[in-house]
N, C-alpha and C positions, 0 to 999 in steps of 0.2 A: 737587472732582471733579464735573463736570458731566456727569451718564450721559445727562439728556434729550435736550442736545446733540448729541453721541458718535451715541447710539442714531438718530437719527433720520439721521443721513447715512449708516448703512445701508441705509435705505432708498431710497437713491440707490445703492449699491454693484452698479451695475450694467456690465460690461464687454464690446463686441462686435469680431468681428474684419471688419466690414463696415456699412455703410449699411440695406441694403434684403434682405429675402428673397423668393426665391420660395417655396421648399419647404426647410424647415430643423427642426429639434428646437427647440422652446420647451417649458423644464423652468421650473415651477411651484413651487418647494418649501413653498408654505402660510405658515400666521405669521410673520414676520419675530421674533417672541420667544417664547421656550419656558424653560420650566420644569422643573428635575429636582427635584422636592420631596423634602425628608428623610426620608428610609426606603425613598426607591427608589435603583437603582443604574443603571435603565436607561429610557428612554423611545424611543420608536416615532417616525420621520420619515417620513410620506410624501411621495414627491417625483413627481410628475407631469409628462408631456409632450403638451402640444396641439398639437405642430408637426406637420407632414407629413412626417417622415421620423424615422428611429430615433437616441434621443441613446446616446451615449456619455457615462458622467455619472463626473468624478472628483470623490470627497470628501477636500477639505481643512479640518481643524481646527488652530484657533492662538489659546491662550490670553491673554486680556488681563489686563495687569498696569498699578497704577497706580503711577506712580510719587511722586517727593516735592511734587512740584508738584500732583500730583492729575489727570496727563494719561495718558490710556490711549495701552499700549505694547503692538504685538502680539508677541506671542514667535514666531520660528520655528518651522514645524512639529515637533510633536517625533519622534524616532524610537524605536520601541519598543526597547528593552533585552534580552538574555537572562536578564532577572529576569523568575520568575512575573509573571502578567498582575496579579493583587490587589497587587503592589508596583511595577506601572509610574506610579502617580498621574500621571495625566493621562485626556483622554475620547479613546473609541474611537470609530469607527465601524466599524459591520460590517453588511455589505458595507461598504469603500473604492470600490471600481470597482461600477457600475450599468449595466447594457443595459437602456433603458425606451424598447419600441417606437412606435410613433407614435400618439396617443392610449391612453396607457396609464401604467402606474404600477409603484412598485416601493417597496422601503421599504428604511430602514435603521434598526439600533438603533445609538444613543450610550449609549455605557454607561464609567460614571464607574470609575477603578479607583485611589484615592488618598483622602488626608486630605478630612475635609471641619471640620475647626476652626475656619473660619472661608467665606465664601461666596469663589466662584470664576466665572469668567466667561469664556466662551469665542465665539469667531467661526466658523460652518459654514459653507465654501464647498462650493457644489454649480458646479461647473465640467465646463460638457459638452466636449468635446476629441473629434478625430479621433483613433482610435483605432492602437497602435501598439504592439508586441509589449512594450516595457518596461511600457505600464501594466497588463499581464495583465486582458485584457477576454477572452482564450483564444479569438480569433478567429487562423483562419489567415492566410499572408499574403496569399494570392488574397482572402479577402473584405476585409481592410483597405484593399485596393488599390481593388476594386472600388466600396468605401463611401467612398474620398475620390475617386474619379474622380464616381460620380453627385451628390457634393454642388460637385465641381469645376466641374460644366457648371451648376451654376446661382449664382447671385449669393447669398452663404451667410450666415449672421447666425447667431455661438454665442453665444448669453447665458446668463452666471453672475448667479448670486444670495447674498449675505452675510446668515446670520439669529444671530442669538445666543443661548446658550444659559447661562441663570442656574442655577449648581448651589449649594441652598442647602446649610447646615452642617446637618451633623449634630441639634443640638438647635436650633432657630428661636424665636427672641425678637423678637415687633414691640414697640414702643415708639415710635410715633407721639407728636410735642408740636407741637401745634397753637397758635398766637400771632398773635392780631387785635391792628393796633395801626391809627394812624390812617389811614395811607395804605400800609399794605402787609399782606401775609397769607402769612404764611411755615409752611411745614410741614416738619420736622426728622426727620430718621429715627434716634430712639437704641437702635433694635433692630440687628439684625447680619445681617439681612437687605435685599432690595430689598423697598421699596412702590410701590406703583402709583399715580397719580394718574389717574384714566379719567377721560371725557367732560367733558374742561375746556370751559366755556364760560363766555362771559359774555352777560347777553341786558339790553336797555332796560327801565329799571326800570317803563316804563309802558308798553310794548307788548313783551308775553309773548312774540311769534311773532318780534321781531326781536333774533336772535342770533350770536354769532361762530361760524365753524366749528368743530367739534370737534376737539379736538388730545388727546393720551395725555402724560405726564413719568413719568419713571422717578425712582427718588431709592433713591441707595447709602445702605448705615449710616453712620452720623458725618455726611451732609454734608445742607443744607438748601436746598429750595426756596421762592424768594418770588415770590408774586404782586403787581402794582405796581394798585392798586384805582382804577376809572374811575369817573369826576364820572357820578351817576344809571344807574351799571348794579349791577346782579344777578350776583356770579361763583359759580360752582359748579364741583363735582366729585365723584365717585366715591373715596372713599379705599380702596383694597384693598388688605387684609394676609392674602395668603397668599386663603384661600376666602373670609376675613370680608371684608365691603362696608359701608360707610357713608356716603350723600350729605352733602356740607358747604356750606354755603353764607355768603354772607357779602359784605356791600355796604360803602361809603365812608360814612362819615355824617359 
């Protein structure tokens, strides 16, 4: 299960229905990765617009599962049940629908309502849409009309954004196992949650200031990350489990 992978071609997850804009909604939603930590049920998303004209913003949630090969699978949206909200397990958002005027902002809570036995992983799409009486934005139809005719006369660009949402379990166990061997440096996750690997770099073992760019790895329970160690460099990184941090570092010899 390669989540560093995965994770990073969200950052690409970007889709438009045109080339170039003049005047359009650009929504912002902040971190591409968030955290619902054990003992909360709900965290706060702001999602922001710098475009010159008002978004209409749908939120879509779609749980990842991995399967036997270790390849993330999205699931279909899910649809809420007429079971109490505490036994739909799966993440909400509230607000769904968004109006976030033009430099402006608006928020939504994802709030978790299910098991948490083990960690769960989810994909927020923030998808701005012309707006249209099924997705209840509770505009009339004269101003529906009127907001796709003014984005009509101009050359229009809607852009969505994919961030992911880590819900860890209930009781969280890190258990990091760290393994220098000659030509590689691998770090194991045998806790049952996600760790972090921050500010990867490598720099020349005899000029401090000459460095790789910084990159992040994410790394599930059970599965391991390795580093492949270069002739006279310095690699480092940031280990973080949960709030605790610790720099690791570690050369070829």
């Amino acid at each position: 299960m390669r989540i560093y992978s995965y994770l990073f071609l969200l950052m690409g997850c970007v889709w438009g229905l045109s080339a170039s804009a003049i005047a359009s909604p650009a929504i912002n939603p902040g971190p591409m990765f968030g955290f619902l930590e054990d003992g909360k049920s709900a965290v706060l998303k702001r999602i922001y617009n710098s475009g010159t004209s008002t978004a209409f913003v749908k939120v879509v949630v779609q749980e990842i599962i991995y399967d036997a090969q270790g390849q993330p699978v999205e699931q279909p949206p899910k649809a809420l049940s007429t079971a109490p909200l505490a036994e739909q397990d799966t993440l909400l958002a509230s607000p769904a629908r968004m109006i976030i005027p033009a430099d402006g902002m608006q928020s939504t809570r994802l709030l978790f309502m299910g098991r948490r036995d083990h960690e769960r992983y989810y994909r927020v799409r923030f998808i701005p849409v012309l707006p249209s009486s099924a997705d209840s934005f509770d505009q009339s139809p004269d101003d529906q009309q009127a907001y796709k005719k003014d984005l009509a006369a101009q050359v229009t660009l809607l852009t969505g954004f994919g961030t992911l949402l880590f819900v860890r379990p209930d009781k969280v166990t890190f258990d990091t196992r760290l393994k220098d061997d000659k030509d590689t440096y691998s770090v194991h996750n045998a806790g049952n949650s996600v760790i972090a690997l921050d500010f990867v770099k490598s720099c020349h073992a005899d000029k401090a200031n000459e460095c790789s760019n910084i990159i992040q790895h994410y790394v599930l329970p059970s599965t391991t990350y390795t580093f492949t160690k270069e002739h006279n460099k310095v690699h480092s990184f940031v280990l973080q489990e949960g709030t605790a941090k610790r720099t690791v570092s570690f050369t070829r010899v």
